[in-house]
C-alpha positions in Angstrom: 176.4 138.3 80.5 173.9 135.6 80.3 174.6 131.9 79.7 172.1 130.5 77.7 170.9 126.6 77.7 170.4 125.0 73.8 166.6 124.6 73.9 166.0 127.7 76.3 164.6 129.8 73.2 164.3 129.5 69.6 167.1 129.8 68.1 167.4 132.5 64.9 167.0 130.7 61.8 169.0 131.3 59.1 167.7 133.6 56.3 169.8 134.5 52.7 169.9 136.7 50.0 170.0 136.1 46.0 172.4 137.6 44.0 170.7 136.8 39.8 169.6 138.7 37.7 170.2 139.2 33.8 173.9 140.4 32.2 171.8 143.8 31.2 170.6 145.1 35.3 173.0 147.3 37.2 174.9 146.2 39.6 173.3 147.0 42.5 169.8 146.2 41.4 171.1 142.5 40.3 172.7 142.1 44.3 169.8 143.3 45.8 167.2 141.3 44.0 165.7 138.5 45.2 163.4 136.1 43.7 162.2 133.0 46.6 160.2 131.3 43.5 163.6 131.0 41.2 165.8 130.6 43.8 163.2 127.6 45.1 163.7 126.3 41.6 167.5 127.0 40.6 169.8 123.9 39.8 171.1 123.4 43.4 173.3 120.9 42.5 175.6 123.6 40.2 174.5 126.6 42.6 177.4 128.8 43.6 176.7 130.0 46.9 178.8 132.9 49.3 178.9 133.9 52.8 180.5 137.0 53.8 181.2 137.4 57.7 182.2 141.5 58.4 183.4 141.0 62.0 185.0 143.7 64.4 189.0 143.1 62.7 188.1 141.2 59.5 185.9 141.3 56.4 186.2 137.4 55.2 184.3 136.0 52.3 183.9 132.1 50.5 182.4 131.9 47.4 181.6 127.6 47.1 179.6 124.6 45.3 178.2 121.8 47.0 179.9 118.5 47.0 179.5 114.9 48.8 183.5 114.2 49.8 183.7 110.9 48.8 187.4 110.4 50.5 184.7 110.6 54.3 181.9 108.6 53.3 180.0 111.4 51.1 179.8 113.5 53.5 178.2 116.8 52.9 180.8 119.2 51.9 181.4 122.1 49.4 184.1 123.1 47.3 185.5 126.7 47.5 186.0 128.7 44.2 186.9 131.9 45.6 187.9 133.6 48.9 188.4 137.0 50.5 190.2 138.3 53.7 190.8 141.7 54.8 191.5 143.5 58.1 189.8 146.3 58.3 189.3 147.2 62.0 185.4 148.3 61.6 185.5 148.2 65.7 188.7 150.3 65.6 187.8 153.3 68.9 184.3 152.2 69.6 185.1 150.8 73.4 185.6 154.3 73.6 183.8 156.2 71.5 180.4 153.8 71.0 180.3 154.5 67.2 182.0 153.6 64.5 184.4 155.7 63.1 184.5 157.3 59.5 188.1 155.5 58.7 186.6 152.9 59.5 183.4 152.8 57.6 185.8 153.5 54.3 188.0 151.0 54.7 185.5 148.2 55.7 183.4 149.5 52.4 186.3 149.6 49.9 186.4 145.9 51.2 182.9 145.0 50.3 183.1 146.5 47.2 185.7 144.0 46.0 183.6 141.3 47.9 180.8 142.3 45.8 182.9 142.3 42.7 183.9 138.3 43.4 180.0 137.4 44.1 179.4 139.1 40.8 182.1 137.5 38.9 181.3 134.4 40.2 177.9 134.3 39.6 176.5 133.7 42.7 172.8 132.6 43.1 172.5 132.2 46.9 174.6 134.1 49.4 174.1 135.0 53.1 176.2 138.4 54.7 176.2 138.8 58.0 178.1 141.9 60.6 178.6 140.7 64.2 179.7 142.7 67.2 180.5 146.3 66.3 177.3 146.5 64.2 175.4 145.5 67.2 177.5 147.8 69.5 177.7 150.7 68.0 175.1 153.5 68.3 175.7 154.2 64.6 175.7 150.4 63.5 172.0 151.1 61.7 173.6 154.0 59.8 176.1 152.1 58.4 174.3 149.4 57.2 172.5 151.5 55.4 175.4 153.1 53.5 176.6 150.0 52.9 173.9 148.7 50.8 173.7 151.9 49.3 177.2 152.4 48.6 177.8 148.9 47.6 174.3 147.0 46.9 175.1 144.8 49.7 172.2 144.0 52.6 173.7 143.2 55.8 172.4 141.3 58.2 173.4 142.1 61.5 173.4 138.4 63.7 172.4 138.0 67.2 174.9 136.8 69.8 173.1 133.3 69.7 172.9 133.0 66.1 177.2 133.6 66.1 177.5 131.2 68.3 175.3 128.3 66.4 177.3 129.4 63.0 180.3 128.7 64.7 179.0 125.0 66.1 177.8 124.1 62.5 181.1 125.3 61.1 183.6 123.4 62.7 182.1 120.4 65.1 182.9 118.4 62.0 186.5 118.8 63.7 185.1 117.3 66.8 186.7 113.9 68.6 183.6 111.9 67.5 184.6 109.5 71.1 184.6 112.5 73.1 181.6 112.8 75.1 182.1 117.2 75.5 183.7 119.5 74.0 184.3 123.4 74.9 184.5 125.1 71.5 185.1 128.7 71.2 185.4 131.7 68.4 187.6 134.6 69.8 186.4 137.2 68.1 187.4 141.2 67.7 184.3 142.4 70.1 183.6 139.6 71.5 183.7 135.7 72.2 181.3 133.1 71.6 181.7 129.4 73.8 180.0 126.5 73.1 179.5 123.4 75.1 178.9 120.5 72.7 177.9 117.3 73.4 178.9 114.1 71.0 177.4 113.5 67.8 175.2 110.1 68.3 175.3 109.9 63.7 172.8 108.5 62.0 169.3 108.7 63.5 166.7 106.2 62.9 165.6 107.5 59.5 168.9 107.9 58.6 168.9 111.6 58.5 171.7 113.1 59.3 172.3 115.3 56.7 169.2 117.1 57.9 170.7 117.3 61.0 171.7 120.7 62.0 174.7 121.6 64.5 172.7 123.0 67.2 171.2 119.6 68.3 174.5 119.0 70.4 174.8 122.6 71.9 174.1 122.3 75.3 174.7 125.7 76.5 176.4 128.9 75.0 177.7 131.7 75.9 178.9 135.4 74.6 181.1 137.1 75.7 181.6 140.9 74.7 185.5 141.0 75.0 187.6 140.4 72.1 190.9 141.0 71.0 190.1 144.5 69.7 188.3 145.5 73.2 190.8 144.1 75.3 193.8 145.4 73.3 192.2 149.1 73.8 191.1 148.7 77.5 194.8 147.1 78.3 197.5 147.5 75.6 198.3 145.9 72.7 202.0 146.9 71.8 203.7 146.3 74.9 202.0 143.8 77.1 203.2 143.5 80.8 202.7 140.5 82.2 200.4 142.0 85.1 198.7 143.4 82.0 198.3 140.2 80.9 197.2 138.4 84.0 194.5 141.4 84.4 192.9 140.3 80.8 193.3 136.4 81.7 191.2 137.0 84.7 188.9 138.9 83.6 188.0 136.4 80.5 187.9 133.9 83.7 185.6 136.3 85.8 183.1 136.6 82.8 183.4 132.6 82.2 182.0 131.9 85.8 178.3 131.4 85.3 178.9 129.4 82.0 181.5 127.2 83.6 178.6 127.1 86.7 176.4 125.6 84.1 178.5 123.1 82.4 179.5 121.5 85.1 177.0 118.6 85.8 177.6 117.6 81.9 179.1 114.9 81.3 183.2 114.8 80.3 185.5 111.7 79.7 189.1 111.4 79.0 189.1 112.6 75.3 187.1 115.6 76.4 188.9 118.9 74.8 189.0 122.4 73.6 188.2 123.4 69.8 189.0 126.4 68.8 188.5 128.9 66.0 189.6 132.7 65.4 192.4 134.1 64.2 194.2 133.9 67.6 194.5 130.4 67.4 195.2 129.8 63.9 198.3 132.7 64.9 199.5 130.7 67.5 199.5 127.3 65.3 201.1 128.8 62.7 203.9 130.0 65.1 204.0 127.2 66.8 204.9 124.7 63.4 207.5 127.8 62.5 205.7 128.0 59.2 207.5 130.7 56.7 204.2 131.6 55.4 200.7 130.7 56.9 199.5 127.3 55.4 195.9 127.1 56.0 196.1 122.6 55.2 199.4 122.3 57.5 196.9 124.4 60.6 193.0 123.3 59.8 193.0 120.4 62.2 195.9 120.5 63.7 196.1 119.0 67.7 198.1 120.9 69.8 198.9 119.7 73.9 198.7 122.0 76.4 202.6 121.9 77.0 202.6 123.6 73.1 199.7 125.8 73.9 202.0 126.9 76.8 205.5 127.1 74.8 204.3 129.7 71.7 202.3 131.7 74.4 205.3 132.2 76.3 207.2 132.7 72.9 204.9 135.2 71.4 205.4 136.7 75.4 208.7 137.1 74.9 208.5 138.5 71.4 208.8 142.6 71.1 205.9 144.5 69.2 208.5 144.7 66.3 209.2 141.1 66.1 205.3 140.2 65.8 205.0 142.1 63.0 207.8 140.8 61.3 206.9 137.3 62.0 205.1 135.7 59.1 202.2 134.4 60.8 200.7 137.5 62.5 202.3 140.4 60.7 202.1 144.2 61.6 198.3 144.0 61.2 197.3 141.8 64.2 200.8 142.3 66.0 199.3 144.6 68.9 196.1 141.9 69.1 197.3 138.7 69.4 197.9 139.1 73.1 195.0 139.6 74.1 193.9 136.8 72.2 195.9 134.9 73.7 194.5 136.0 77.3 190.9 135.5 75.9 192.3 131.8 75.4 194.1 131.6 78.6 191.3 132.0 80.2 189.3 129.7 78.2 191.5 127.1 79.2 191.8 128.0 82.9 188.0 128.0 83.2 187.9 124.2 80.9 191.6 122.5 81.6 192.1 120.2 78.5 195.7 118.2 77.5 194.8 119.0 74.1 193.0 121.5 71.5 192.2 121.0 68.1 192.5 124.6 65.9 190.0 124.9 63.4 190.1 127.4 60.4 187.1 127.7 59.7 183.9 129.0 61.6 181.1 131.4 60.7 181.2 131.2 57.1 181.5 127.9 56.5 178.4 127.3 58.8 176.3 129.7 56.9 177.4 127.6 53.6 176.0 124.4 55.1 172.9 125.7 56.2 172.2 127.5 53.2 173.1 124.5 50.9 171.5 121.9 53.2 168.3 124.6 53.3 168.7 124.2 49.2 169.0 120.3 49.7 171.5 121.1 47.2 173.8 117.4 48.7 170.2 115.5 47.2 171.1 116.1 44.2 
């Protein structure tokens, strides 16, 4: 693992994909053209844009228009008109196996197909689709790319760790204490888990042009780490979680943590410093913790949590059986033998950065790619 200083090297900037096309082309040919001049010269202001995030666990897709939010000042925002989420394990064995298995590969493309389907419907014009870990792990990750676009007229675009962790820091630092000096954020992921150091947001420049202002300006160092909730689960048990089994995963997360703690700490904190995370671990444990009968995504995007209520649904969901996760409403069978070792990944998070208090964000990859494909449009000019 190396922990990597904002600044150190260029970051990966952001590419996309059209989706237009007359009524009369197939389907395939109509996804996988793209025209720069007529997308140079669409009507940004009534564009519909999508970003599709195929992670190790989940295949997530928004489908969104560019807004200004009046209710904060006009700022740049976007409304959603359509949304996808699926678990489909793509990363399922591949700790042990290093490829991607042919279960898999079908269930993650019966997923894009109906992705695709929802682009199509919604006539999208600008779109960016991005795979993350297992793609990058996997000695077969090439090879399924490829089928994918031929099986489903999708072109996947397989991110870098660096580029993750800048998606994740344009996607939710919005959720930021604006008076906190620092702030750790982090995105536990299926393969692995990306942490951000961010420093505050000084708003408006001279010219006035913040909306031109991209996340990455307050990174101050990242980090990746390849552990997730998949990998851990596999390499220590998912179902049935000792707590020696647990404490082996927390440290572990805190052994990896060690040079990007090492480099964070001559920044500068204060007393609002705290933690912001995003992932479906969190979003589990805030959902749990406000003993919602069905996950709410307004009642958890946002929501502060202290530490002493970090620490009461961990023990809770400690105490729980495998049964009795899956039959609780906010983690369900699917992510019942994962949400553990998520919650190790974030024990160690907060061992490694103590905080009284972390903000959950849901929202992370995808909504970063639909700012910076929209502000790349200057589609909020208009």
């Amino acid at each position: 693992m190396r922990v990597f200083r904002a600044g150190e090297k260029q970051l990966v900037s952001a590419t996309a994909t059209g989706a237009e096309g007359s009524v009369g082309e197939p389907l395939t040919a109509r996804l996988q053209r793209f025209d720069a001049e007529s997308a140079r010269h669409a009507p940004r202001a009534n564009a519909t844009y999508a970003a599709l995030d195929l992670g190790t666990n989940n295949c997530r897709l928004l489908v969104a228009r560019p807004i200004r939010d009046h209710e904060r000042r006009g700022e740049e925002n976007f409304r959603i008109v359509d949304a996808f989420s699926r678990i489909v394990r793509l990363g399922e064995g591949l700790s042990q196996s290093g490829r991607l298995s042919e279960p898999a590969i079908r269930r993650t493309i019966d997923a894009l197909l109906v992705c695709r389907d929802k682009m199509m419907a919604r006539g999208v014009g600008r779109s960016r689709l991005i795979a993350t870990e297992a793609c990058r792990a996997a000695e077969n990750g090439a090879e399924f790319i490829a089928r994918v676009q031929e099986q489903t007229g999708l072109k996947l675009d397989v991110i870098t760790r660096e580029t993750e962790a800048r998606l994740a820091a344009s996607g939710c630092s919005s959720l930021a204490d604006a008076a906190a000096k620092s702030v750790v954020l982090f995105d536990i992921g299926g393969g692995s888990s990306e942490i951000v150091w961010l420093a505050r947001d000084q708003g408006l420049d001279a010219k006035g042009l913040d909306a031109k202002r991209v996340a990455t300006e307050r990174v101050r160092h990242w980090t990746s780490l390849q552990l997730g909730v998949v990998t851990l689960a596999e390499r220590f048990g998912g179902a049935e979680v000792s707590l020696a089994q647990f404490e082996a995963m927390t440290e572990l997360v805190v052994s990896e943590l060690q040079h990007f703690t090492a480099s964070a700490a001559k920044e500068e904190r204060c007393q609002r410093f705290h933690l912001l995370g995003t992932s479906g671990t969190v979003t589990t444990l805030a959902g749990v913790h406000l003993n919602l009968p069905r996950y709410d995504r307004r009642r958890v995007d946002g929501l502060w949590m202290s530490h002493s209520e970090i620490d009461a649904v961990m023990n809770r969901l400690r105490r729980m059986s495998f049964a009795e996760r899956a039959q609780n409403s906010c983690i369900g069978p699917d992510r019942a033998d994962l949400v553990l070792a998520g919650c190790a990944i974030l024990e160690g998070i907060r061992r490694s950065f103590p905080s009284e208090r972390i903000r959950i964000a849901d929202r992370g990859l995808r909504e970063g790619m639909l700012l910076e494909l929209m502000r790349a449009d200057q589609s909020f000019l208009f």
